[in-house]
PyMOL CGO cylinders between C-alpha atoms (Angstrom):
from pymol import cmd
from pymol.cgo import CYLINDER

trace = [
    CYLINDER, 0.00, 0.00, 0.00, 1.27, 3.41, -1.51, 0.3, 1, 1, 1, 1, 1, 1,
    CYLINDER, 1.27, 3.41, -1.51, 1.32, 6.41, 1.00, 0.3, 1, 1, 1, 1, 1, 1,
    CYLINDER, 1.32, 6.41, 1.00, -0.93, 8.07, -0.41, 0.3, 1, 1, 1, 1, 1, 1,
    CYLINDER, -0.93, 8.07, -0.41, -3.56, 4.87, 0.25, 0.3, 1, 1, 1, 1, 1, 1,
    CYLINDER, -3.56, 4.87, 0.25, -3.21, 5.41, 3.85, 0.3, 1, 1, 1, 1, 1, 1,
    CYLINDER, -3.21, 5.41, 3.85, -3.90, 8.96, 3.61, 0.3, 1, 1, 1, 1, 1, 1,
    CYLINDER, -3.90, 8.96, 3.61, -7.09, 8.38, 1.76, 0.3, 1, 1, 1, 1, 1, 1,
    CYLINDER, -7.09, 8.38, 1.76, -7.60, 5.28, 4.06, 0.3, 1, 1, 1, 1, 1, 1,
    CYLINDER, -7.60, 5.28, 4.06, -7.37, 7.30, 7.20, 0.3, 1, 1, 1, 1, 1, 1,
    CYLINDER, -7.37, 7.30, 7.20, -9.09, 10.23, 5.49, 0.3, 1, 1, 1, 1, 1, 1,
    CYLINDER, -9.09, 10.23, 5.49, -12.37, 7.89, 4.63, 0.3, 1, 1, 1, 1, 1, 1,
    CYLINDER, -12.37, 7.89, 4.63, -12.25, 5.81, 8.11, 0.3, 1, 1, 1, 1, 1, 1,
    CYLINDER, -12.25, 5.81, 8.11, -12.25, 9.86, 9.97, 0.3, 1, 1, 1, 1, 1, 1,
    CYLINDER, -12.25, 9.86, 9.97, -15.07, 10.96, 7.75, 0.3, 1, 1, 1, 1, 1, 1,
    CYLINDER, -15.07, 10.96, 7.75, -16.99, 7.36, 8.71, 0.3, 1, 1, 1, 1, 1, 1,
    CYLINDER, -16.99, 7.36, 8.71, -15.90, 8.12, 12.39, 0.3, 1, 1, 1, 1, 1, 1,
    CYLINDER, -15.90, 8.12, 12.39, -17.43, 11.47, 12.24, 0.3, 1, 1, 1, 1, 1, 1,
    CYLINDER, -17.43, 11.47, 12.24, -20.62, 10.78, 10.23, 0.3, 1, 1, 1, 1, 1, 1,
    CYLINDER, -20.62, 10.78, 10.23, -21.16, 7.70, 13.16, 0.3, 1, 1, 1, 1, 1, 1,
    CYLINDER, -21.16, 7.70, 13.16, -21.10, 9.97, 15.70, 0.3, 1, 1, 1, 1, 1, 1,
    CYLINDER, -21.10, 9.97, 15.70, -22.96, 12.62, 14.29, 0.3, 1, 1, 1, 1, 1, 1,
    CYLINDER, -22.96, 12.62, 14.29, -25.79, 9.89, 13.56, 0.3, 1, 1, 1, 1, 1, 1,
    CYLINDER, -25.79, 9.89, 13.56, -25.54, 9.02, 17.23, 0.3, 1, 1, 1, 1, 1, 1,
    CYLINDER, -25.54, 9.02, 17.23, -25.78, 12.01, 18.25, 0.3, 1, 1, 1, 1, 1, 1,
    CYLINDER, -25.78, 12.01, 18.25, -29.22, 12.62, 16.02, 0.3, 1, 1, 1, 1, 1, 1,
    CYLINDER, -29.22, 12.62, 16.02, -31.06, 9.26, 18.11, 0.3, 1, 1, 1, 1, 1, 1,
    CYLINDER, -31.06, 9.26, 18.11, -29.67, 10.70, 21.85, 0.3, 1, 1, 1, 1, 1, 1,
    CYLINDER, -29.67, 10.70, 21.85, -31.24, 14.51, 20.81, 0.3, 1, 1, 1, 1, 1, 1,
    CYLINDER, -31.24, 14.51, 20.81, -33.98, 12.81, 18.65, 0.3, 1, 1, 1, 1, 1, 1,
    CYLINDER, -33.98, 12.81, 18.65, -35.87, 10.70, 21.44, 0.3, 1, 1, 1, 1, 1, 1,
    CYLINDER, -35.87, 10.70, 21.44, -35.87, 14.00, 24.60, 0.3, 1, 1, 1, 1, 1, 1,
    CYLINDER, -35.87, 14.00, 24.60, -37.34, 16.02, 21.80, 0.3, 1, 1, 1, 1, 1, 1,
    CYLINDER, -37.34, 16.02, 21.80, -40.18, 13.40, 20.69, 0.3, 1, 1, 1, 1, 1, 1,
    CYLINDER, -40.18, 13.40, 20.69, -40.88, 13.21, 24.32, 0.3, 1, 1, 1, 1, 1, 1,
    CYLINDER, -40.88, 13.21, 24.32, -41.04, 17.11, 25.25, 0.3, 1, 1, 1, 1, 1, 1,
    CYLINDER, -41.04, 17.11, 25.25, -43.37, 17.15, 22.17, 0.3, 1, 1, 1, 1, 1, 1,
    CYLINDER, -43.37, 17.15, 22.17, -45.64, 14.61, 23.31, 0.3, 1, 1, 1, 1, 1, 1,
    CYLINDER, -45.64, 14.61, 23.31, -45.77, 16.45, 26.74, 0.3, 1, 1, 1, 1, 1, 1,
    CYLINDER, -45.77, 16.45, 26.74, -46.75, 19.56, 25.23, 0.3, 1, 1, 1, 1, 1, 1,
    CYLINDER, -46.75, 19.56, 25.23, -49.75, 18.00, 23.13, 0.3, 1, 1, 1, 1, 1, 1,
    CYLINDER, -49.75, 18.00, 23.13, -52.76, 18.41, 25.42, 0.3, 1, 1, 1, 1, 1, 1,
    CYLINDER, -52.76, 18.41, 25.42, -55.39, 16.23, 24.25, 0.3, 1, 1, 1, 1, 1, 1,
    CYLINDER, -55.39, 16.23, 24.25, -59.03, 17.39, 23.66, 0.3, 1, 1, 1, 1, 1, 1,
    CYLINDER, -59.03, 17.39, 23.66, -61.61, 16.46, 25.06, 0.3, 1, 1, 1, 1, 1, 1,
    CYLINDER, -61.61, 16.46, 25.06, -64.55, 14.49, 23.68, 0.3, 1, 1, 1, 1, 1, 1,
    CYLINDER, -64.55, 14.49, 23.68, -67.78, 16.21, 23.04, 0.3, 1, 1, 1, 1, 1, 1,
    CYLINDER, -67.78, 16.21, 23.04, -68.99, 13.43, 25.58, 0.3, 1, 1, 1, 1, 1, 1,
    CYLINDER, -68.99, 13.43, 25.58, -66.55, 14.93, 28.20, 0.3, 1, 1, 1, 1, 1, 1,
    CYLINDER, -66.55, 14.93, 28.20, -67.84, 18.32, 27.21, 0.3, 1, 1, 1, 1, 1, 1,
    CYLINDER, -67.84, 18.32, 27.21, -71.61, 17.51, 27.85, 0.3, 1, 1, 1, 1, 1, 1,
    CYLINDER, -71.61, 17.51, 27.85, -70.67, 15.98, 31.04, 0.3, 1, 1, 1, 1, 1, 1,
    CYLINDER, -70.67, 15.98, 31.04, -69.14, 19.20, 32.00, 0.3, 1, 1, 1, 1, 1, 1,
    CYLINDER, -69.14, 19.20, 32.00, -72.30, 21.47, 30.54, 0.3, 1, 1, 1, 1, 1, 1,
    CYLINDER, -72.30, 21.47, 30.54, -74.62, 19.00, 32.12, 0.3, 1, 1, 1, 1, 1, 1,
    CYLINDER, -74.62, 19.00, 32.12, -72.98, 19.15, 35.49, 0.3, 1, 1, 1, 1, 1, 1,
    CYLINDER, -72.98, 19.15, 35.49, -72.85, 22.91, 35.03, 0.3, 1, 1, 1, 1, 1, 1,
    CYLINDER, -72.85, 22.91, 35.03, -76.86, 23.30, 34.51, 0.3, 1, 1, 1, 1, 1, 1,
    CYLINDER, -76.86, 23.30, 34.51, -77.32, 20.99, 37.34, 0.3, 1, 1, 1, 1, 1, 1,
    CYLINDER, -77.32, 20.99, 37.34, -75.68, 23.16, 39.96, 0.3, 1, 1, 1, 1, 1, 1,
    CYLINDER, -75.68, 23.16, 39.96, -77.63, 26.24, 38.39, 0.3, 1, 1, 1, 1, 1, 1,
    CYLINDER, -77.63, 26.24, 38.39, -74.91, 27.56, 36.32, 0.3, 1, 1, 1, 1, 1, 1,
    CYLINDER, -74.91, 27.56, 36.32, -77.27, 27.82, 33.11, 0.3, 1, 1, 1, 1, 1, 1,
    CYLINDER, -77.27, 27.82, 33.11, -74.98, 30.53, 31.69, 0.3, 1, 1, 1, 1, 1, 1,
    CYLINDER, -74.98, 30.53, 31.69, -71.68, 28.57, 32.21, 0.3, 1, 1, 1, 1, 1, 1,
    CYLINDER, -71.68, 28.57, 32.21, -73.71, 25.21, 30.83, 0.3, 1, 1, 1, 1, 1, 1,
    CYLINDER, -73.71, 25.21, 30.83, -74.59, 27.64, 27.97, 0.3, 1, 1, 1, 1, 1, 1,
    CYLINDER, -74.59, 27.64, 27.97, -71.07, 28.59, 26.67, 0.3, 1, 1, 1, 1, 1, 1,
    CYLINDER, -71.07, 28.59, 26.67, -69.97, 25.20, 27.42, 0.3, 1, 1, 1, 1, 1, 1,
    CYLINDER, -69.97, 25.20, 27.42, -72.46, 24.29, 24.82, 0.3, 1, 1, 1, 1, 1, 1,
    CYLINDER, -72.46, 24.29, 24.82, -71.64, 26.47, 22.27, 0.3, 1, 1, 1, 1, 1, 1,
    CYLINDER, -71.64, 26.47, 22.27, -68.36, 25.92, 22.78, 0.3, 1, 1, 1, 1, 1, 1,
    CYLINDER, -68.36, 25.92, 22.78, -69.04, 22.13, 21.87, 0.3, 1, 1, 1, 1, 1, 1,
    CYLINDER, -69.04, 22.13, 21.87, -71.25, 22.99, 18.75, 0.3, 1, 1, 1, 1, 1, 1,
    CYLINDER, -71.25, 22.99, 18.75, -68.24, 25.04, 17.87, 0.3, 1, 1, 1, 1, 1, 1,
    CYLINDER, -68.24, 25.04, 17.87, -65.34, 22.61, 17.95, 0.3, 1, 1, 1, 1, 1, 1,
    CYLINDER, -65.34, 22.61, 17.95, -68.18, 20.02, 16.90, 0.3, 1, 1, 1, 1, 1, 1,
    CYLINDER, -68.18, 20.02, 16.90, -70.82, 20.97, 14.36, 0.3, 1, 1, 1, 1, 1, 1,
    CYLINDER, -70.82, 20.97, 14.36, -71.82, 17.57, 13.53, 0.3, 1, 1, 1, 1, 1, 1,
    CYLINDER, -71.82, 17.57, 13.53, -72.84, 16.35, 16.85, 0.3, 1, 1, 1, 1, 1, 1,
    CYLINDER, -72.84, 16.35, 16.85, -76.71, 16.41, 17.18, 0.3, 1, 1, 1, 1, 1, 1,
    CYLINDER, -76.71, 16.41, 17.18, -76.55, 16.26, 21.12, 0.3, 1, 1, 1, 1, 1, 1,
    CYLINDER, -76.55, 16.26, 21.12, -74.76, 19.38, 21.38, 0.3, 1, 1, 1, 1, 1, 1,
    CYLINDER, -74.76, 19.38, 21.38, -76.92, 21.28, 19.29, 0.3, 1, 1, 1, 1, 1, 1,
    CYLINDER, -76.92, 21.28, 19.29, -80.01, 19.61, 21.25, 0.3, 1, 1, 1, 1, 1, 1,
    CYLINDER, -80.01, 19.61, 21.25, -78.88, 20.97, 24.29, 0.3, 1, 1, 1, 1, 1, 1,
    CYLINDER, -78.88, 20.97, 24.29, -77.88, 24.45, 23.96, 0.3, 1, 1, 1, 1, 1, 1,
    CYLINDER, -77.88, 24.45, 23.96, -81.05, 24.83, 21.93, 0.3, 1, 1, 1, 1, 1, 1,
    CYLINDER, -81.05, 24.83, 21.93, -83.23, 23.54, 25.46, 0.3, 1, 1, 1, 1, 1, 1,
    CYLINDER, -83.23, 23.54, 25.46, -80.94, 26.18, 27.11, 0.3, 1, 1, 1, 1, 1, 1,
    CYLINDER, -80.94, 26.18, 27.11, -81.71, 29.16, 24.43, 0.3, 1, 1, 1, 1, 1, 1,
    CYLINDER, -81.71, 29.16, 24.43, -85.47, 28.09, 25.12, 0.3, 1, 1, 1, 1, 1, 1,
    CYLINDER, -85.47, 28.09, 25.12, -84.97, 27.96, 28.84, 0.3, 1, 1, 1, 1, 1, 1,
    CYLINDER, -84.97, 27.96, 28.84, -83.23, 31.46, 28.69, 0.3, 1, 1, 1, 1, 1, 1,
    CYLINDER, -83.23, 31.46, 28.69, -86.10, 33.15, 26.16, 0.3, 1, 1, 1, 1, 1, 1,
    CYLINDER, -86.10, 33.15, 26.16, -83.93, 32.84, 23.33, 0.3, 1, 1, 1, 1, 1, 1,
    CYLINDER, -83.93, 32.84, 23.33, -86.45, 31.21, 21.22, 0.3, 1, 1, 1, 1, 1, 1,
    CYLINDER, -86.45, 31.21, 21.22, -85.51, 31.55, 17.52, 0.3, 1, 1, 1, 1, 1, 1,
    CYLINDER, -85.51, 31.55, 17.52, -82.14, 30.99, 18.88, 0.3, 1, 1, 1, 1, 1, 1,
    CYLINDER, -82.14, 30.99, 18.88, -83.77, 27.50, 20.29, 0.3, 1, 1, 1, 1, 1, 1,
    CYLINDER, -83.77, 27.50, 20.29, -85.68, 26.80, 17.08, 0.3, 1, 1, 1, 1, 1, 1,
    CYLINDER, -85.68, 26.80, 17.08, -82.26, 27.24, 14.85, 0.3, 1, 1, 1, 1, 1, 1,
    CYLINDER, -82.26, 27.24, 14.85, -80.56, 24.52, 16.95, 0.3, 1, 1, 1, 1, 1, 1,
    CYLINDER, -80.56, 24.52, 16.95, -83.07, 21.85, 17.09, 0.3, 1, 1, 1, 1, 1, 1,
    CYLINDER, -83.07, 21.85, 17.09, -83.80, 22.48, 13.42, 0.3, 1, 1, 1, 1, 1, 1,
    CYLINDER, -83.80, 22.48, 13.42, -79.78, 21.67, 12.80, 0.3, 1, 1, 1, 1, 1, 1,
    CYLINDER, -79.78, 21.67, 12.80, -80.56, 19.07, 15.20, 0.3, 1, 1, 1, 1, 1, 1,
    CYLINDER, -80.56, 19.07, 15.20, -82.23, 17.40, 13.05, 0.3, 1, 1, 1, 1, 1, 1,
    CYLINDER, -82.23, 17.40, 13.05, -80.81, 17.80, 9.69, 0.3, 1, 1, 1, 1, 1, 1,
    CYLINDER, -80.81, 17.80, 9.69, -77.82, 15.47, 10.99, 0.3, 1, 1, 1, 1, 1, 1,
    CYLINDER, -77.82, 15.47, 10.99, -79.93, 13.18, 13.09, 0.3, 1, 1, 1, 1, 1, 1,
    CYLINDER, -79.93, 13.18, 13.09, -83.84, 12.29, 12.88, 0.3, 1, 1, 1, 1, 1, 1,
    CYLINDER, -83.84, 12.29, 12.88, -84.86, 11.72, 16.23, 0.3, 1, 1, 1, 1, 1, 1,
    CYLINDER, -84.86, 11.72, 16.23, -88.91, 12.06, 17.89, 0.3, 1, 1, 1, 1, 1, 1,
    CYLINDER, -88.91, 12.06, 17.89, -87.37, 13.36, 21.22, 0.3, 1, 1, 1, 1, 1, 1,
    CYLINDER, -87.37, 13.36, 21.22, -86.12, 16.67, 19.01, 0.3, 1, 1, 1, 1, 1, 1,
    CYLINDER, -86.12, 16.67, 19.01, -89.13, 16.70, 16.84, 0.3, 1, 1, 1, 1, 1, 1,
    CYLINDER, -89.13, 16.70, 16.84, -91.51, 16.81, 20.23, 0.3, 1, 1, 1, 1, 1, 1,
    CYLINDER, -91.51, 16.81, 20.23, -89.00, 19.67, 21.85, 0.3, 1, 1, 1, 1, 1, 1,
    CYLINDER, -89.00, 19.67, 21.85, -89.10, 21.32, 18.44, 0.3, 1, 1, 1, 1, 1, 1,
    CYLINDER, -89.10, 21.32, 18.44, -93.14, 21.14, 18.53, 0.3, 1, 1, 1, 1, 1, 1,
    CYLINDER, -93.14, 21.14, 18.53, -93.43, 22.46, 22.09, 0.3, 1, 1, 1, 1, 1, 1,
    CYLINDER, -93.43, 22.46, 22.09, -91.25, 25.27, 21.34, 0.3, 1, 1, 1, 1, 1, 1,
    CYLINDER, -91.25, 25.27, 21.34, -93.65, 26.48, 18.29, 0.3, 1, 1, 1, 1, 1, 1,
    CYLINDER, -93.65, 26.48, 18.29, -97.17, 26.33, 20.22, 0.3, 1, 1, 1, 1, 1, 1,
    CYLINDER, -97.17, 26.33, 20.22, -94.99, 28.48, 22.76, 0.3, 1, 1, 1, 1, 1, 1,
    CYLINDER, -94.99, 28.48, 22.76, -94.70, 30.74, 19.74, 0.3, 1, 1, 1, 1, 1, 1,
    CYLINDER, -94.70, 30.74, 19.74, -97.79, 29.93, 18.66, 0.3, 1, 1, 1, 1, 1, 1,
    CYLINDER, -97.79, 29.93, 18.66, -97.01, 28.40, 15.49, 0.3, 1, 1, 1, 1, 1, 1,
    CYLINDER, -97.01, 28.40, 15.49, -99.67, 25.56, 15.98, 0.3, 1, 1, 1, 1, 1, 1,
    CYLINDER, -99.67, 25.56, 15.98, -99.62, 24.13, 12.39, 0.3, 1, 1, 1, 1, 1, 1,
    CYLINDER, -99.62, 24.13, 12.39, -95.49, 23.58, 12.05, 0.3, 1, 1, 1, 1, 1, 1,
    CYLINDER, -95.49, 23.58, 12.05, -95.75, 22.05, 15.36, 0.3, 1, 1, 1, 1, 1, 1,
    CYLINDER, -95.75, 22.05, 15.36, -98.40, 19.78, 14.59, 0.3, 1, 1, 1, 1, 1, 1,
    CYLINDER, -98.40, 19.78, 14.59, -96.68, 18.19, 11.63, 0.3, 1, 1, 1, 1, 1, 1,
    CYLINDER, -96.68, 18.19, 11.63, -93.53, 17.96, 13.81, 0.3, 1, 1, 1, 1, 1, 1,
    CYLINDER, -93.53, 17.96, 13.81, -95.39, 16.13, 16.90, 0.3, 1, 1, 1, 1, 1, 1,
    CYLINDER, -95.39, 16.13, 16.90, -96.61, 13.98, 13.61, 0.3, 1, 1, 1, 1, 1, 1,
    CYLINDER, -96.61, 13.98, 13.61, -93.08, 13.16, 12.56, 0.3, 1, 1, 1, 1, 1, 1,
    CYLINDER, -93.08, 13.16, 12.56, -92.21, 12.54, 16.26, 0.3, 1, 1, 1, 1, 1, 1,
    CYLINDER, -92.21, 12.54, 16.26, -95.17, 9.69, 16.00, 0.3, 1, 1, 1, 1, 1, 1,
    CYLINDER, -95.17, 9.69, 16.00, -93.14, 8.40, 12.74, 0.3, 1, 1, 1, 1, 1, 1,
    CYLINDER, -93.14, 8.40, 12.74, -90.25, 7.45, 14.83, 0.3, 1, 1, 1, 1, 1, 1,
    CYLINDER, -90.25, 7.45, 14.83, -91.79, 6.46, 17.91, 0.3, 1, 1, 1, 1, 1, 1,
    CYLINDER, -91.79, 6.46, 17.91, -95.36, 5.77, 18.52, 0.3, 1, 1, 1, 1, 1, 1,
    CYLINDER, -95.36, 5.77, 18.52, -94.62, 4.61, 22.19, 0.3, 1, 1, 1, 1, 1, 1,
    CYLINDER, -94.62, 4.61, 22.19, -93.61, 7.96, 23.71, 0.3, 1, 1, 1, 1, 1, 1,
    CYLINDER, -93.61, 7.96, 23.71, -96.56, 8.47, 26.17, 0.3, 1, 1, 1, 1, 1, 1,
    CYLINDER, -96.56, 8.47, 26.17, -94.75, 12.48, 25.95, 0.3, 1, 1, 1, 1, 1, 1,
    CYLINDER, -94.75, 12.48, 25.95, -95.26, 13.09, 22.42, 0.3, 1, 1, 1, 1, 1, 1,
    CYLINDER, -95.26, 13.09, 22.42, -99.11, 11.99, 22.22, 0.3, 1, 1, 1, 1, 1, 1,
    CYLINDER, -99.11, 11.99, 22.22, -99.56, 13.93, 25.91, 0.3, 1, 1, 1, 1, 1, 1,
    CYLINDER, -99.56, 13.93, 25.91, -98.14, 17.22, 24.33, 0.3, 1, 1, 1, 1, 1, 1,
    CYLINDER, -98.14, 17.22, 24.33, -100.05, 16.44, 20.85, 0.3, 1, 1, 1, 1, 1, 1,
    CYLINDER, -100.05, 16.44, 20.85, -103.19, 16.18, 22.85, 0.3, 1, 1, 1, 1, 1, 1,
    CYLINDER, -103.19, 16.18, 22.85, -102.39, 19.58, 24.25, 0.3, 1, 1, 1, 1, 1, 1,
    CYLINDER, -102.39, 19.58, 24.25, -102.00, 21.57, 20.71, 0.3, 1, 1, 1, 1, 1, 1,
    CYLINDER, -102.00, 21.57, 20.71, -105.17, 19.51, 19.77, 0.3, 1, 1, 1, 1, 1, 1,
    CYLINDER, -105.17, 19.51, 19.77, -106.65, 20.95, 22.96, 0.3, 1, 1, 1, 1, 1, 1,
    CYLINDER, -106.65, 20.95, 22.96, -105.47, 23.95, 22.18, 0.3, 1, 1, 1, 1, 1, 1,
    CYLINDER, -105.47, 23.95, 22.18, -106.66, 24.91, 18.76, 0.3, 1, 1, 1, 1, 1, 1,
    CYLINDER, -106.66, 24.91, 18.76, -110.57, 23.82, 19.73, 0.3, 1, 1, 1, 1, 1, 1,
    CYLINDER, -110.57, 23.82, 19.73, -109.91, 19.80, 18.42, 0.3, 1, 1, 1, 1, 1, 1,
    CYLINDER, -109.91, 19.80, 18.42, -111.45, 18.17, 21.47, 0.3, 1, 1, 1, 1, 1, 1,
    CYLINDER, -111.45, 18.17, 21.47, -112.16, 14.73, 20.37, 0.3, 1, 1, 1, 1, 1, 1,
    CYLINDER, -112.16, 14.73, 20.37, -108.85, 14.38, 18.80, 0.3, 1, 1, 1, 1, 1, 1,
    CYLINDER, -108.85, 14.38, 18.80, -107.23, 15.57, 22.38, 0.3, 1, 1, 1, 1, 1, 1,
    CYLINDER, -107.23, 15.57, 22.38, -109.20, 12.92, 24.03, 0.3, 1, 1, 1, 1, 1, 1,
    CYLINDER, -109.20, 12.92, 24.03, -108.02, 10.34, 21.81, 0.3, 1, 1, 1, 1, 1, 1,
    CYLINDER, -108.02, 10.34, 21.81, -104.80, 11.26, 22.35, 0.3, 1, 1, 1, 1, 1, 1,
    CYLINDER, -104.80, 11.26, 22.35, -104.93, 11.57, 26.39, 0.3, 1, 1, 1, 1, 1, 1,
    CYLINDER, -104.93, 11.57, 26.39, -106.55, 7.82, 26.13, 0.3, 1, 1, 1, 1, 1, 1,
    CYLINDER, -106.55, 7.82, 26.13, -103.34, 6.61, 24.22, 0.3, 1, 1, 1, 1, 1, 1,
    CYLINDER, -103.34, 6.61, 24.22, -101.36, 8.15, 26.50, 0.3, 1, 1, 1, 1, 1, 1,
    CYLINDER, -101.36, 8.15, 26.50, -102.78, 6.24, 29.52, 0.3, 1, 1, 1, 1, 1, 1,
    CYLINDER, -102.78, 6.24, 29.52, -103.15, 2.82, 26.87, 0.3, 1, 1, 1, 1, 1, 1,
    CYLINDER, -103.15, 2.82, 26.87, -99.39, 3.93, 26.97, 0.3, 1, 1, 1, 1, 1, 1,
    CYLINDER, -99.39, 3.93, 26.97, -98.47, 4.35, 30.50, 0.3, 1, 1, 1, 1, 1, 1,
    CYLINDER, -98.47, 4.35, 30.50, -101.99, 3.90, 32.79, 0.3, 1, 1, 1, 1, 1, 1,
    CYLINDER, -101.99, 3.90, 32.79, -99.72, 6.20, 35.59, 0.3, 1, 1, 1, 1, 1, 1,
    CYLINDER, -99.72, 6.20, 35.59, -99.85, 9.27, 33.67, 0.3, 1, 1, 1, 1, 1, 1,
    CYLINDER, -99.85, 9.27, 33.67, -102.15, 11.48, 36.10, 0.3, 1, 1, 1, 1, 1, 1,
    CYLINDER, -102.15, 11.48, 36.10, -101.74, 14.90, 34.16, 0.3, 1, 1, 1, 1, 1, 1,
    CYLINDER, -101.74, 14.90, 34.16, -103.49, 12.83, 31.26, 0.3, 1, 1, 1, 1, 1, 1,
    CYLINDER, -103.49, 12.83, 31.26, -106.07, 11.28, 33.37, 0.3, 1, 1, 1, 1, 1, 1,
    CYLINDER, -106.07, 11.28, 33.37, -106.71, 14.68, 34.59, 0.3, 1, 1, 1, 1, 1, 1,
    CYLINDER, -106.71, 14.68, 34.59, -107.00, 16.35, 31.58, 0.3, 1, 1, 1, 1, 1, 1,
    CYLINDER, -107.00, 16.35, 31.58, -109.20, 12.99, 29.65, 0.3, 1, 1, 1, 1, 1, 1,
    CYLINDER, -109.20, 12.99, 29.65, -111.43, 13.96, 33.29, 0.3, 1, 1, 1, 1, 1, 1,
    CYLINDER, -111.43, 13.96, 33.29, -112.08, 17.57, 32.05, 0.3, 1, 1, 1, 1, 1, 1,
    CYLINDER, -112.08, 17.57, 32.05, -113.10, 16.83, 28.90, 0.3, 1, 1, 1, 1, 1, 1,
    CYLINDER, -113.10, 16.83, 28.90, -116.01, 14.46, 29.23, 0.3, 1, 1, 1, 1, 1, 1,
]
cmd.load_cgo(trace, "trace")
């Protein structure tokens, strides 16, 4: 082996030396930053954590606090029904009822559902828009026959706009329904 054949020998093997270490020196700074990354992450929440925390929130009377909570959720989530469900009972609760009517009516383009279509209803006779709450107690019925609620509220509107024997049809399948349900025996007892 010339001279010169060491040189570039030793020349390569120092260039491999250094180009080792520098590699090794990548995996020790790699893996502390991967970790201080992952520490910094905060993970969200669910929007199932989120009602928990709006529901707990309206239970100890904090309506406004269960409010932002709630829009906060249909923020970060627009395609979760429940959400929009419950701030819209809250915007009813708190007068806001367009505001109310909006939600549920989002509500339900994403998810049919005859507990949304009867809070829906109940919030137009409050505004005394008897007809578009008819048809949605009727759409209620569509997806569930069996809620004594619906037909009880039904009967009501029928009450309501002068229908009287409709209403006690109604109050009679509510107690075929659920025989307990005194607020319908009371009102079937007024009406004969």
């Amino acid at each position: 082996m010339t001279i010169f054949q060491i040189i570039m020998l030793a020349a390569a093997a120092f260039f491999a030396y250094q180009v080792y270490v520098y590699i090794q020196g990548m995996d020790e700074e790699a893996e502390p930053a991967f970790i201080q990354e992952n520490e910094a992450i905060e993970i969200e929440p669910s929007p199932d954590e989120l009602i928990e925390e709006a529901d707990k929130a309206y239970m100890d009377g904090e309506i406004e606090v269960a409010r932002k909570r709630l829009e906060e959720i249909v923020s970060r989530y627009p395609d979760f029904a429940e959400g929009m469900n419950k701030l819209a009972f809250i915007l009813a609760k708190q007068g806001d009822a367009l505001g109310a009517e909006k939600y549920y009516k989002a509500s339900l383009e994403l998810e049919k559902d005859d507990v949304t279509h009867n809070a829906l209803a109940t919030l137009l006779v409050s505004l005394d828009r008897n007809s578009e709450a008819e048809e949605h107690y009727k759409k209620a019925l569509e997806i569930d026959s069996g809620y004594e609620v619906t037909w009880f509220n039904y009967a009501n509107l029928m009450l309501r706009i002068g229908k009287h024997d409709e209403a006690k049809e109604m109050y009679q399948k509510v107690l075929d329904i659920d025989p307990g349900f005194e607020q319908a025996k009371e009102e079937l007892e007024n009406l004969k």
